[in-house]
N, C-alpha and C positions, 0 to 999 in steps of 0.2 A: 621343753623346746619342741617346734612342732618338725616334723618328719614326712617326707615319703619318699617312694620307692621311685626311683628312675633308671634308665635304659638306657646304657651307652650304644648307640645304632652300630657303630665304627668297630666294637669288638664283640656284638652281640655274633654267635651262627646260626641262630636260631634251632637249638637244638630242644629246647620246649623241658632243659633239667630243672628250670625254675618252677616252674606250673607241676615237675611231679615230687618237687619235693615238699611243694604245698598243698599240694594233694594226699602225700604219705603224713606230714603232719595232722593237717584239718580236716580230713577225711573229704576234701572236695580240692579245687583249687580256687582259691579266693581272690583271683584276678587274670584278666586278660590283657592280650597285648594290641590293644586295636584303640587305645588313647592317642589322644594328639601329638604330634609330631613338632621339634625345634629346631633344626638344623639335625645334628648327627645326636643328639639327642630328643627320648620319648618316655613322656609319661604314659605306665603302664592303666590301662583302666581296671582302678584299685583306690579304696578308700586315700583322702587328699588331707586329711584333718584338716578341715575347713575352718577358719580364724571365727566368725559366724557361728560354728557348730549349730546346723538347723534340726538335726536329727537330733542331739540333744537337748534341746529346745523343745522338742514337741512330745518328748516322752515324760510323762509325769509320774513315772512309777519306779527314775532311777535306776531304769531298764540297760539305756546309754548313759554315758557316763562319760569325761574327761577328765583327764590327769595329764599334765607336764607336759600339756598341749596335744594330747595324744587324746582317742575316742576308742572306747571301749564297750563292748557291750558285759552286764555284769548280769549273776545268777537272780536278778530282779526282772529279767525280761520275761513277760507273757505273754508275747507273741501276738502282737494287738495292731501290727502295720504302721502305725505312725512314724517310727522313723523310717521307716521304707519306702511312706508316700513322701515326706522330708526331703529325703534325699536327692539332689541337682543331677545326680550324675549316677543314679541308678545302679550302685554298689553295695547296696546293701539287700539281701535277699533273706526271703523268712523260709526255714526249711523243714520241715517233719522232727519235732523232738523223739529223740529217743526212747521209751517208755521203758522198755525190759533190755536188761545188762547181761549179757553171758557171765552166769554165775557158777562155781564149782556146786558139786553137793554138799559140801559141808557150809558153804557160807548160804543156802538153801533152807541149810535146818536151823542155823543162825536167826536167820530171818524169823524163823516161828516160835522163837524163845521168850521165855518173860522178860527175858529183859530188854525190849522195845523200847525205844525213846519215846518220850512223852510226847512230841510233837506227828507220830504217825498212830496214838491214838482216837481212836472214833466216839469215844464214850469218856464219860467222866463222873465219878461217883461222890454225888452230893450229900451235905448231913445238916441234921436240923438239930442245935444244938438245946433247944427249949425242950424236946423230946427225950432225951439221951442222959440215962440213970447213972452212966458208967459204968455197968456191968461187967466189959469185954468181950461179951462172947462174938463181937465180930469180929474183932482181935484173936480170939480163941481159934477162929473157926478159919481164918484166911491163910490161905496154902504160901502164901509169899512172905508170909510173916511181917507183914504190914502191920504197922501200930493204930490201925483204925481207931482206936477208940481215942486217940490224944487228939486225932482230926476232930471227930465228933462232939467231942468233948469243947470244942474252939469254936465248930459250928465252922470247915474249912471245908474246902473241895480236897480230898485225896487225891494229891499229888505226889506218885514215885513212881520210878522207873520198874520197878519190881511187878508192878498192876498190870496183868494180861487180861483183866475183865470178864472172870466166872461169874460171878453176883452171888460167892456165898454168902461174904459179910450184907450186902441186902436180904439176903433169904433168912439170913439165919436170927437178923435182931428181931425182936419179942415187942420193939416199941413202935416201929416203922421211922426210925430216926434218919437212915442211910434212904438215898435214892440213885437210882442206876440210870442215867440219862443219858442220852445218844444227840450227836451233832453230827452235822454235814465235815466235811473234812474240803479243804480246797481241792479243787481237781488239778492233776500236773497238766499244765498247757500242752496242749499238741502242736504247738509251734514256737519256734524260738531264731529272733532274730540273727542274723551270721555275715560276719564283713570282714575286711583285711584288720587286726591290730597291730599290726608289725610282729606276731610271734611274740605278744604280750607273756611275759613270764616265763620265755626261755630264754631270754637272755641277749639272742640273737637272732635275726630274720633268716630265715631257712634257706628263702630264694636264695636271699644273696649269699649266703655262706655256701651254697652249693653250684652255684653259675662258676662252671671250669676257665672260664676265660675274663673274670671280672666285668663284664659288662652290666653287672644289675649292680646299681647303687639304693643307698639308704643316705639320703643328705638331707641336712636341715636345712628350711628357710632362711636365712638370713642370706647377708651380703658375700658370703664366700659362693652360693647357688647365684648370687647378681652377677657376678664376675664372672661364673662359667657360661650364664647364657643369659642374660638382662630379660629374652622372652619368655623364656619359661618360669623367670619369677616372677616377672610383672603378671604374668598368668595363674598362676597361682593366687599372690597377694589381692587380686582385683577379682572377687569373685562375677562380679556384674559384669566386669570386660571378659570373663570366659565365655559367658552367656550369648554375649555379641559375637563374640569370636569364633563359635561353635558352629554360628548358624551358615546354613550352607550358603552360595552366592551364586548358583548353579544359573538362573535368569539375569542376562543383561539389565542394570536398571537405565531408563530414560527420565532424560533432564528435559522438560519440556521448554520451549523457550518461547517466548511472551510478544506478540506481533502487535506492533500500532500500527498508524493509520500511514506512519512512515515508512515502515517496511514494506519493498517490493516481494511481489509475491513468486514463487517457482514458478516456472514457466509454466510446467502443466496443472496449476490454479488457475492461470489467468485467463479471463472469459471474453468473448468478443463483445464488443455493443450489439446489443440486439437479440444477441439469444435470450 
């Protein structure tokens, strides 16, 4: 069911506990208060999970994502701006990924252990199975006690967790059966898209659990939001009427009106004979 966050004006004080408990969450705060105005209620400008979903629409790499009418951004984002340019209403912001984690020393020397996931190695060691006598000795000879030779013997890529990538079992076969080959590895993005998901996967939105005087709501679209203010759902449901609705009206427009040969003219048009 789709969600957002609304503003009771009538018991807001503006004491700004919403923005820092979303800020002690997400490390930023993921919305301001400077959205349109209903009567005594105000949508905060803050993701709207748009029926549409255009930012999900324009990410092809499953970066955005929607669930149970909700838009999320998932660990697939690479930081590529499209839903950012997507986006109507300018809530979605790309911000500096993280790269290094405050780590103990012990989870430091963790990290430089053999037993690495296969997925943060850079090399991968290849065997040529027409080659390979079945000897062992690169079996023999590998400090991780890897069964190199059942690989070779398959003609497979040595594949285990155990493989920190010395190259003895390369160095040490006698046939040239093994090969030691290096690849690029993906580089981590240095950016990563960041919006409101309502506190996805705590259970509960922050703001509003922490707004001392209940003024910050979390209510769904439907007919019970029609009934508290018909504007601000018609506003919502009609993304095309927010677009109209938005734009400012600050110049008078003029209606021009249309003169024949019947209408008399203002006095100060009317010309003598002769001039």
């Amino acid at each position: 069911m789709r969600e957002v966050i609304v503003r009771d004006l009538a018991k807001c004080i503006n004491c700004e506990t919403c923005l820092e408990a979303c800020r002690a969450r997400h490390g930023r705060a993921r919305m301001t208060m400077s959205g349109p105005r209903f009567g005594r209620y105000q949508l905060p400008d803050v993701c709207r999970n748009c029926p549409d979903t255009p930012c999900v629409q324009a990410c092809h790499l499953d970066g955005m994502q929607r669930h149970n009418g909700k838009t999320f951004i998932s660990d697939a984002c690479r930081g590529c701006t499209k839903c950012v340019d997507a986006c109507r209403y300018g809530v979605v912001k790309l911000l500096p990924r993280q790269h290094t984690e405050r780590r103990s020393f012990f989870q430091n020397i963790l990290s430089q252990a053999r037993t690495s996931t296969p997925e943060t190695q850079a090399y991968r060691i290849k065997t040529d199975e027409s080659r390979c006598v079945q000897c062992g000795i690169c079996s023999d000879n590998c400090p991780a006690e890897i069964p190199v030779r059942d690989y070779a013997r398959k003609g497979h890529t040595v594949q285990d967790s155990r493989c920190f990538g010395c190259g003895l079992c390369v160095a040490k076969c006698p046939r040239g059966t093994l090969r030691f080959e290096t690849y690029p590895t993906i580089p981590t993005p240095k950016f990563r898209a960041d919006k409101c998901d309502l506190c996805r996967g705590y259970g509960e939105s922050n703001c509003v659990k922490q707004c001392p005087t209940g003024a910050l709501l979390r209510v769904q679209v439907n007919q019970d939001l029609e009934r508290m203010n018909a504007n601000l759902y018609d506003f919502l449901v009609n993304p095309d009427g927010i677009r109209q609705e938005e734009q400012p009206h600050d110049e008078p427009q003029v209606i021009p009106i249309p003169l024949t040969d019947l209408t008399p003219l203002p006095a100060f048009l009317q010309t003598v004979d002769g001039d």
